[in-house]
C-alpha positions in Angstrom: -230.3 -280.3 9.4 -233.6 -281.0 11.9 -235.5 -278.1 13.6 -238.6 -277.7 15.6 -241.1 -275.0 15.0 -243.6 -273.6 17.6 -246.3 -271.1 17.2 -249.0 -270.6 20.0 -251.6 -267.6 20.5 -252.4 -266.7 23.5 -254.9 -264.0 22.9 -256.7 -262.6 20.2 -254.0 -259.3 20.7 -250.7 -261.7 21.5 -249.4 -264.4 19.7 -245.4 -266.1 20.3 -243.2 -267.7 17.9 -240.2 -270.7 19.1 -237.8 -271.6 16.6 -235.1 -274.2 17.4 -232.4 -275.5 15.0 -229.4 -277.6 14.4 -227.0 -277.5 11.0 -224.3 -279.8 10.3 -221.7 -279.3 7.8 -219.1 -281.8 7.1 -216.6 -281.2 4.0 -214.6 -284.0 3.0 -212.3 -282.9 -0.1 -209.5 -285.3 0.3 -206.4 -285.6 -2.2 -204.7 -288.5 -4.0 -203.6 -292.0 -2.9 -202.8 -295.4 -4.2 -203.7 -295.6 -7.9 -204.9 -292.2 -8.6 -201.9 -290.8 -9.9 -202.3 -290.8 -14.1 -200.1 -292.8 -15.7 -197.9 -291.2 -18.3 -198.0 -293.5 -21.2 -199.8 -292.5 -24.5 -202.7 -294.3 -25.2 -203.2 -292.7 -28.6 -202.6 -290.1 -31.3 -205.1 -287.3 -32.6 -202.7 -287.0 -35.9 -199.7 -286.9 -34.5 -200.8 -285.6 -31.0 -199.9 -288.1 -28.5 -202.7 -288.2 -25.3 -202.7 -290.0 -22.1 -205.2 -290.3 -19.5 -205.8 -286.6 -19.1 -208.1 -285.4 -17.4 -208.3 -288.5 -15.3 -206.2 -288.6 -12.1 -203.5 -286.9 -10.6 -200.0 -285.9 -11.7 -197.6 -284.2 -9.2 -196.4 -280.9 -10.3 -198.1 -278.0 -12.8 -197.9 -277.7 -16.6 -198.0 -274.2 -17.7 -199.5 -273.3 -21.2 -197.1 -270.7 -22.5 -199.5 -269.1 -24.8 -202.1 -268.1 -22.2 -200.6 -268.9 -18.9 -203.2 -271.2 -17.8 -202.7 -274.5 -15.6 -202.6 -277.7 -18.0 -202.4 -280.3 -16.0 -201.4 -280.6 -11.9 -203.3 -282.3 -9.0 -205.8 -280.7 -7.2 -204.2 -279.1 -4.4 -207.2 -278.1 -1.7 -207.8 -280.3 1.3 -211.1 -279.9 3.5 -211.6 -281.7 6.5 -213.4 -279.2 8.7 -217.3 -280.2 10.2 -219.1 -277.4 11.7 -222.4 -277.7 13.7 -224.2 -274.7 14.8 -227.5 -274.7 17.5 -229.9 -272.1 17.1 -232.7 -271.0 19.2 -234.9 -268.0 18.9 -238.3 -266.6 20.3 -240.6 -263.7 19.3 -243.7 -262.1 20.8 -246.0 -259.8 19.7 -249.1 -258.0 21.8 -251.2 -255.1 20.5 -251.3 -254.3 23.9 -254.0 -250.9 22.5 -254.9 -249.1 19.5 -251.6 -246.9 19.5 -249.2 -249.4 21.0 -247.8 -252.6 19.4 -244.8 -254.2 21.5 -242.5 -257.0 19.9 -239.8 -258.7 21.7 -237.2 -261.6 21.2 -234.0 -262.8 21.7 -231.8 -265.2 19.2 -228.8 -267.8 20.6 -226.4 -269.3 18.3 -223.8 -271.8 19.6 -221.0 -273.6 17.4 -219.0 -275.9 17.2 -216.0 -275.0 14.8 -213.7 -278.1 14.1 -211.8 -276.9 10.9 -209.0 -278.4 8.8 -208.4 -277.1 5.6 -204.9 -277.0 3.8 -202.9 -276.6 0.5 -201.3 -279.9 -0.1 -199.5 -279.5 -3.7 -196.9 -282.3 -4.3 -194.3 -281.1 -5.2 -194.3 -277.5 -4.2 -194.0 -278.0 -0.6 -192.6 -274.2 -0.4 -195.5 -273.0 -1.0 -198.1 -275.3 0.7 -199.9 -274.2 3.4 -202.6 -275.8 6.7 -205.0 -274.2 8.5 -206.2 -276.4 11.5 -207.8 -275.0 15.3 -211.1 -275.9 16.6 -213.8 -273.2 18.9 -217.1 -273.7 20.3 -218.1 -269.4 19.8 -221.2 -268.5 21.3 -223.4 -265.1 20.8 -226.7 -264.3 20.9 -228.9 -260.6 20.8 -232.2 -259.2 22.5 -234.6 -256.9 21.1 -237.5 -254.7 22.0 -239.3 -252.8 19.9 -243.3 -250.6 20.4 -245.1 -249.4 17.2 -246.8 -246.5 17.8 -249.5 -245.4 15.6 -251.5 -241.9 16.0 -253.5 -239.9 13.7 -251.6 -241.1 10.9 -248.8 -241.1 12.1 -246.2 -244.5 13.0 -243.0 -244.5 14.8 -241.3 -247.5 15.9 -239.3 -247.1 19.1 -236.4 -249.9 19.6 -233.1 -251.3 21.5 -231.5 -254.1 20.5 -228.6 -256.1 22.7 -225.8 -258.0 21.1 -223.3 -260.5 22.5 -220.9 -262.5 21.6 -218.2 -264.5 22.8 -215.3 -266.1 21.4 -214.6 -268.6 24.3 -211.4 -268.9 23.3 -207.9 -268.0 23.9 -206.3 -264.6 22.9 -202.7 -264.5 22.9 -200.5 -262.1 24.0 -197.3 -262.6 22.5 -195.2 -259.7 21.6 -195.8 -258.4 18.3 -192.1 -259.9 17.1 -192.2 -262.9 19.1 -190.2 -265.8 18.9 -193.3 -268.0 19.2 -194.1 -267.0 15.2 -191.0 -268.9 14.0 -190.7 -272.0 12.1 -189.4 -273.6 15.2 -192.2 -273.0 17.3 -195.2 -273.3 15.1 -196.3 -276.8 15.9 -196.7 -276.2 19.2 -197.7 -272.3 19.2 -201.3 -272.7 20.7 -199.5 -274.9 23.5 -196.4 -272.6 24.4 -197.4 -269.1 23.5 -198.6 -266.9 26.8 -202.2 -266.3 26.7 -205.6 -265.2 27.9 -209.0 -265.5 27.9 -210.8 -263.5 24.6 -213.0 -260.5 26.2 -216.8 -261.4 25.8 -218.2 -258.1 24.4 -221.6 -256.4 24.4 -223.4 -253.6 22.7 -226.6 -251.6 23.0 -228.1 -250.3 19.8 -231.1 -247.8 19.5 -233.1 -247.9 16.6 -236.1 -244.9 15.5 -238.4 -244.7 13.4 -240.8 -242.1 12.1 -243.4 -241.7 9.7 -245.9 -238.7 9.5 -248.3 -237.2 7.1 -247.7 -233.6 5.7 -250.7 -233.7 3.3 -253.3 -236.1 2.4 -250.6 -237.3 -0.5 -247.4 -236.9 0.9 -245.7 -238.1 4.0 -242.3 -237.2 5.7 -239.6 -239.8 7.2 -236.6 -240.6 9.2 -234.9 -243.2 10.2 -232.3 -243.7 12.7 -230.2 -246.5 13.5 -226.8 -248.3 15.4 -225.7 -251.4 13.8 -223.2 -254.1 14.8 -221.8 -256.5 13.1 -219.4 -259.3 14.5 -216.1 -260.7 12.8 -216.1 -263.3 10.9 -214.9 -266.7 12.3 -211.8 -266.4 10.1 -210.6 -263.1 11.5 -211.1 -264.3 15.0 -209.5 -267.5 15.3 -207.6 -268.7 11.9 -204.1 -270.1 12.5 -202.3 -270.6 9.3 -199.0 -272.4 9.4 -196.5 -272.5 6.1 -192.9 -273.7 5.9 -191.6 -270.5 7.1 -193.7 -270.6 10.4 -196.9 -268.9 11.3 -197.9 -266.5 8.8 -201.7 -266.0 9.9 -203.1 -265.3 13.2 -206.5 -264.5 14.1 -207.7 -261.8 16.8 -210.0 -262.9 19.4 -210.6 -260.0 20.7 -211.4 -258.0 18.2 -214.5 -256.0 17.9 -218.1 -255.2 16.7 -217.9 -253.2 13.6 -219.9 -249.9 14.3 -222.3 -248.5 11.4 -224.4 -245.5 12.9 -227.0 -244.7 10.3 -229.5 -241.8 9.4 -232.0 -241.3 6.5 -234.7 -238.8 5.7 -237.0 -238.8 2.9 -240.3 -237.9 1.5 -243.0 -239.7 -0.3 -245.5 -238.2 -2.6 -248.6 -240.2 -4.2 -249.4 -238.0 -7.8 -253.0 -238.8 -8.8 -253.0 -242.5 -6.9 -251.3 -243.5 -10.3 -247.6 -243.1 -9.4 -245.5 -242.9 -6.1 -242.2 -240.4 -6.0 -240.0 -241.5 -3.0 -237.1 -239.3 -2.7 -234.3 -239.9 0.4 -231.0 -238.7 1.3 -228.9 -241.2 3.5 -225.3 -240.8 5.7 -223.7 -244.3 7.2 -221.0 -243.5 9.5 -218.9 -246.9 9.8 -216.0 -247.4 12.2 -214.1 -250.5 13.7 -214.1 -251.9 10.5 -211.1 -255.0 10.4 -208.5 -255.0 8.3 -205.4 -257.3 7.6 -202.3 -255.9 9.3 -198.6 -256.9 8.9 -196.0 -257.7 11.3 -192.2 -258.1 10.0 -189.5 -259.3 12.1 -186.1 -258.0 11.8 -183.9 -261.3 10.1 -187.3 -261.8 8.4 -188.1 -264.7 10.5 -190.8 -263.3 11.9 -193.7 -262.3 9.1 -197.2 -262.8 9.4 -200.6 -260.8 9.3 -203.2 -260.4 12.2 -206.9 -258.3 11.9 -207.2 -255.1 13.9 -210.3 -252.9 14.1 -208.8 -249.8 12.4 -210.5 -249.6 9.1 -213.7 -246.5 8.8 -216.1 -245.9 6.0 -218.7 -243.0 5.4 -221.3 -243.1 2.7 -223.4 -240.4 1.9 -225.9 -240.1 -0.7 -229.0 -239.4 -2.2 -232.0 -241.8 -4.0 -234.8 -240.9 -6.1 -237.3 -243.5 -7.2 -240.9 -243.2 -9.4 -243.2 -246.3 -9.1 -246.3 -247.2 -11.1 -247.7 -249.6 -9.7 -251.1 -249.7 -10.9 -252.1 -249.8 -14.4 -254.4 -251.9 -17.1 -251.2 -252.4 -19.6 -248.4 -250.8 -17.9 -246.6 -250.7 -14.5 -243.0 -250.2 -13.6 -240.4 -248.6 -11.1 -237.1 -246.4 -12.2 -234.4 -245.2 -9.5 -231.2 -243.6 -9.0 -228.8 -243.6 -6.4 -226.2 -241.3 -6.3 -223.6 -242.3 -3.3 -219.9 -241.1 -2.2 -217.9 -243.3 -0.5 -214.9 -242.2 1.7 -212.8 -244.9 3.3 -209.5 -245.2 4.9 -207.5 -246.1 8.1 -205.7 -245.6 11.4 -202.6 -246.4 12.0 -200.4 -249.0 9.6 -201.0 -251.3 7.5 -197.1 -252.7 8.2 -195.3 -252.6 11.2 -191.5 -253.6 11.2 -189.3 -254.4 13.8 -186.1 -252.8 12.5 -186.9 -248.8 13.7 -185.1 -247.8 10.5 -187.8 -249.0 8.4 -190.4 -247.7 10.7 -188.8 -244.0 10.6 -189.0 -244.7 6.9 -192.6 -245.7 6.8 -193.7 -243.1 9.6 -194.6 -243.8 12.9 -198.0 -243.3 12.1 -199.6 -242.9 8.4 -203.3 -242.4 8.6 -204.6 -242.7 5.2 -207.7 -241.9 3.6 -209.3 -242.3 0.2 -210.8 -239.1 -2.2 -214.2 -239.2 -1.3 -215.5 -241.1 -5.1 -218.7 -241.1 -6.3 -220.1 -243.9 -8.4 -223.8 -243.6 -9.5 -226.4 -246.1 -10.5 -229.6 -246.2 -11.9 -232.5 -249.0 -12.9 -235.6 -249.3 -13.7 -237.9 -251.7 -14.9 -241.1 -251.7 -17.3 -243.9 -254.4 -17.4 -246.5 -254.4 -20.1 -248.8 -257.0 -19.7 -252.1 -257.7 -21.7 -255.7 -257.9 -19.8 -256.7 -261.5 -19.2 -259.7 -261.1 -21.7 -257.7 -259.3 -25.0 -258.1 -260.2 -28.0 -260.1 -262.6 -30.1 -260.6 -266.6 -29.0 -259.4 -269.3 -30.9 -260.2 -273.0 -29.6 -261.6 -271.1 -26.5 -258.1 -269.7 -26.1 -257.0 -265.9 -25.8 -253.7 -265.8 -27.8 -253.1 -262.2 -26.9 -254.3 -262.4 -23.3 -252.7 -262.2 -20.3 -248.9 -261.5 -22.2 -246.5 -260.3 -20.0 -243.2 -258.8 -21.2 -240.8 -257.5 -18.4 -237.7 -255.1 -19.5 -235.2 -254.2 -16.8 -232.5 -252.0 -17.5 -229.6 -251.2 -15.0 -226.6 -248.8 -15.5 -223.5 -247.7 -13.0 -220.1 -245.7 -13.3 -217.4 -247.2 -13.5 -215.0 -248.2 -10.8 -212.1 -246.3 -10.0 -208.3 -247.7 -10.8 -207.2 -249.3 -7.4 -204.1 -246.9 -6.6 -201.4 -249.6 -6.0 -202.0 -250.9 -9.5 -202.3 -248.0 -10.8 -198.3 -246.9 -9.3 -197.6 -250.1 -11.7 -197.8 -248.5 -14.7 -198.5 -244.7 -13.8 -196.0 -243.2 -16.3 -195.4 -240.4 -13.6 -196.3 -238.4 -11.1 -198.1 -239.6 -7.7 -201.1 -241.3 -8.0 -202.4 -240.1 -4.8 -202.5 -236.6 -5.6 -203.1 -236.8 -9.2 -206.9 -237.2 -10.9 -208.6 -240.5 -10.5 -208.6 -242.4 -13.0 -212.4 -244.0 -13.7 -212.9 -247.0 -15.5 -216.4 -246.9 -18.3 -219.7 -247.3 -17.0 -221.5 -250.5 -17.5 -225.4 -250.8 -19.0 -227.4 -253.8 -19.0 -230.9 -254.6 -20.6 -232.4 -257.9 -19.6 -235.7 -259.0 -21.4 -238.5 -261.8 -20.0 -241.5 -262.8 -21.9 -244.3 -265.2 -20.7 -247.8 -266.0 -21.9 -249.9 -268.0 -19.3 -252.7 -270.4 -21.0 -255.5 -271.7 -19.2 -257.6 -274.7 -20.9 -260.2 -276.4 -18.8 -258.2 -277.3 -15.2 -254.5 -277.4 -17.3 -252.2 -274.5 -16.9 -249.4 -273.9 -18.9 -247.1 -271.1 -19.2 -244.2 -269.9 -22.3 -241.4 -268.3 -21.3 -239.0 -266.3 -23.2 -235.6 -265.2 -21.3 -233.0 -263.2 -23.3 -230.1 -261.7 -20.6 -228.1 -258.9 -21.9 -230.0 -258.8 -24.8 -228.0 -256.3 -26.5 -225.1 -258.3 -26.1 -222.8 -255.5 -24.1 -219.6 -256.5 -23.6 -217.2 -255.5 -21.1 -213.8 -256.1 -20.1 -212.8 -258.4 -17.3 -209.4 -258.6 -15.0 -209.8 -262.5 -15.5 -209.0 -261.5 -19.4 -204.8 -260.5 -18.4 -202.6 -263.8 -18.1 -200.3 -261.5 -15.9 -199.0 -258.0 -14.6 -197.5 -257.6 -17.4 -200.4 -258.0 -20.0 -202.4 -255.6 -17.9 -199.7 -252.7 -17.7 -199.3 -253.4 -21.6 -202.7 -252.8 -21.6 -202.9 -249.9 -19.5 -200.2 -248.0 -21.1 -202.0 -248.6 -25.0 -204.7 -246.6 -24.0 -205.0 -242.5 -25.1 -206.1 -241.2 -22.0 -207.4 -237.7 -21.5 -205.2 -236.7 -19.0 -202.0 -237.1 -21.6 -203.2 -233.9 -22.5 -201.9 -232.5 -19.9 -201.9 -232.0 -16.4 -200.7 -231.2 -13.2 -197.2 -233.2 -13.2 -196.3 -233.4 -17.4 -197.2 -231.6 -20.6 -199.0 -232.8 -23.5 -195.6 -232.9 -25.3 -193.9 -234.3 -22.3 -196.3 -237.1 -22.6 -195.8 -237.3 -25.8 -192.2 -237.4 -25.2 -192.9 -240.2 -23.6 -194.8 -242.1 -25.7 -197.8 -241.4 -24.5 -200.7 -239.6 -27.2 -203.8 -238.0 -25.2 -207.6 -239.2 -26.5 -210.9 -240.3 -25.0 -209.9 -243.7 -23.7 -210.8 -245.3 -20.8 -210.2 -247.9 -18.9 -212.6 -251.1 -20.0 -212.3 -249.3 -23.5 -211.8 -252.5 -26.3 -209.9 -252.4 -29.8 -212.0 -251.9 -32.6 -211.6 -250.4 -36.3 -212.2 -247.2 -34.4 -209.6 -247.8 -31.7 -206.9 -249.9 -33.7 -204.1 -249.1 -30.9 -205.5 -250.4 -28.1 -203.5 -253.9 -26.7 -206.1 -256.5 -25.3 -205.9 -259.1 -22.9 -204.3 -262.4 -23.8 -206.9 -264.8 -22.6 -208.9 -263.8 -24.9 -211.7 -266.9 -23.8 -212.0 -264.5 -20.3 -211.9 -261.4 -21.1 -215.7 -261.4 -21.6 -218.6 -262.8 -19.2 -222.2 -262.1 -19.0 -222.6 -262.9 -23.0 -226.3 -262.8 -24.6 -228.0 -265.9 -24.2 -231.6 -266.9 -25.3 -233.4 -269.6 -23.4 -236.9 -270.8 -24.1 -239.1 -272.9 -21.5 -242.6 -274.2 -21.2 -244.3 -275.1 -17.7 -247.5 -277.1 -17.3 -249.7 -277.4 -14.0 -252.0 -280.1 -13.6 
């Protein structure tokens, strides 16, 4: 990586910033050759264990532990190759061209040169193997400008911004079921399929503002914005070729995601001692990608493209209290309460057999139940005055202590409908309650003392994460489908009391006996009944862990 860095002012109101850059990336994650196959022979005993040269080498194939389902043994499988190198330039200025009026302006160019080779090489599973190979030199860049407008208190800032982008690339424009997707032609796809040049796209986005005084403690806001964000290299030009043909294909010309976002809030100052912000927000996203599937009619044709049919709104409110000033104590708490609807246009899977399409329905537009998932956090700080307490060896031992808490909480997340229709015992899980996993808490605590003696510094630090050792159930934890649907169907959910679409007794008919549980809940002498995981070793992260440290500046 090399840059170059300018900054020049030009007048005591305008000053101009050149920034100029160039990245390169090179992965080399090669696989085995010549010797580095492990031999098989046993070089030992632990009792009457034999061992070889694991973990040393490679050997061809996967060894499956029965007990927990984990890989023993198997060459590494992952090939890189790819090298990327990116050039980017930007500029900024900024003039106070009055006392009301403060214009900034810029622009941003990125260039790239995309030469990526990455594959799945696992000998002896060629089946499933898979190689990802195409090289692009993508170009986009963006414009801005922006005036800050102060006036009797109060500050708007007035902005466009321009963004562009464009793949330089082909896009083809083979028929959705095309030939060109089979086995037979993958080799030579980019050569033989019909194409076009990929639509260079730009797009405006106006950006407000405003700030104003109500009283001499309390001010009003609102903010407005549009927001673009561009696909991701991946989604615009991956080609991913397996044994059955091409099952991966990128979309050139797809388009900016659209977020269109509005906020309005109030901030109140109580006695110059604490701040109370409160906001209520609305993002309205559209364009969003998602993955789409194709299927052929003999099946020879069966691979996923990106099109921009995805939407999201949010909605929500925030309240936060700050202290920020204080002799001992300072600290911040806030919660965000937000709703999230999402959903799509369209398909997610389009088949060329019309039977399966009448099936399916022409067109299925789906949408989420609008699911709200709160969070909170706050933070306290106590720290002791430089000059507390008594001296010892010119030494404060109870000055300038600082001990930081931060404590964070959010609902849980919902069950993902299609693994919930695993193990649903009836009913559809689309028009039934959602079912909500428990909330998580966490409680972090930091202590430091800084000593100062003479011109040495030195600080003690005392870190303890999680520090009430919560533990929560992970996915990682279920060696497969079945383990989590065993799982699943131990606990004594609420809704087995009962419901639209069964009985308590039907439930119960079924095996099923109604309690408190939820999902995330663990076994305990409390809740004997309850199947966990298998692999036990990750079915909990994030454990308690105490770590100790001294610095020293001289």
């Amino acid at each position: 990586m090399s840059g170059l860095s300018v900054d020049h002012v030009l007048s005591p109101s305008t000053f101009y910033n050149v920034r100029l850059s160039w990245t390169r990336v090179k992965n080399l994650c090669g696989g085995p050759s010549g010797n580095d196959f492990r031999s098989p022979d046993t070089l030992g005993f632990f009792g009457a264990i034999p061992v070889d040269e694991t973990p040393y080498g490679y050997k061809i194939g996967i060894e499956v532990m029965t007990g927990d389902k984990m890989s023993s043994s198997g060459e590494g499988a992952t090939r890189d190759y790819s090298e990327v190198n990116t050039v980017n330039l930007r500029f900024d200025i900024t003039s106070q061209v009055n006392k009301y009026h403060q214009m900034k302006s810029g622009l941003e160019l990125n260039y790239d040169d995309l030469n990526v080779h990455y594959e799945h090489n696992q000998i002896g599973d060629e089946g499933n193997n898979w190689d990802i190979r195409w090289r692009r030199f993508p170009y986009r860049g963006g414009m801005y400008i922006q005036d800050k407008l102060e006036f009797e208190g109060m500050i708007a800032n007035i902005g466009l911004r321009a963004d562009f982008t464009n793949p330089n690339s082909k896009a083809y424009i083979t028929e959705r079921y095309s030939q060109y997707f089979r086995q037979r032609f993958m080799d030579n796809f980019e050569n033989l399929a019909p194409y076009e040049d990929a639509k260079a796209r730009i797009r405006l986005s106006p950006r407000l503002g405003i700030s104003h005084p109500i009283t001499e403690n309390a001010k009003l806001y609102f903010n407005y914005g549009h927001f673009y964000s561009t696909p991701t290299n991946n989604e615009l030009f991956i080609i991913m070729r397996r044994s059955r043909g091409l099952t991966d294909i990128g979309n050139p010309n797809a388009d900016f995601a659209k977020t269109v976002a509005y906020e309005l809030g109030a901030e109140y100052s109580l006695s110059d001692m604490l701040l109370i912000h409160v906001s209520g927000y609305y993002k309205d996203i559209t364009d969003q990608l998602a993955n789409i599937h194709y299927v052929g009619l003999d099946g020879g044709v069966d691979y996923w493209s990106q099109e921009n049919n995805n939407y999201e709104d949010i909605r929500g409110f925030e309240l936060r209290l700050e202290k920020r000033f204080g002799a001992w104590i300072t600290g911040w708490a806030n919660y965000n309460y937000m709703v999230t609807t999402l959903g799509y246009v369209g398909r997610q899977t389009y088949y060329e057999d019309p039977r399966q399409n009448e099936q399916e329905g022409l067109m299925n537009p789906y949408q989420e139940r609008p699911l709200a998932r709160p969070l909170a956090r706050a933070n306290l700080t106590i720290t002791s005055p430089h000059d507390f307490g008594p001296s010892l060896l010119n030494v404060k031992p109870l000055a300038d202590i600082r001990l930081d808490m931060q404590y964070s909480w959010r609902a849980g997340r919902y069950e993902n409908e299609d693994t919930y229709a695993f193990w649903n015992p009836i009913g559809d899980v689309q028009k039934i309650e959602p079912l909500q996993w428990r909330g998580r808490t966490n409680v972090d605590l930091r202590l430091r003392k800084n000593i100062i003696y003479k011109r040495y510094a030195m600080s003690l630090y005392l870190d303890i994460p999680n520090i009430f050792d919560f533990k929560y159930l992970e996915e990682s934890g279920f060696a497969d489908a079945d383990d989590r649907i065993n799982y699943m169907k131990s606990l004594r959910l609420s809704r087995y009391n009962g419901d639209e679409v069964a009985t308590k007794e039907e439930y119960e008919a079924m095996g099923f006996i109604a309690g408190d549980d939820k999902p995330g809940d663990v076994k305990s002498d409390d809740k004997p009944w309850i199947d966990m995981p298998n692999r036990e070793f990750l079915t909990y992260f994030y454990p308690r862990t105490i770590t100790f440290g001294i610095g020293i500046n001289f």
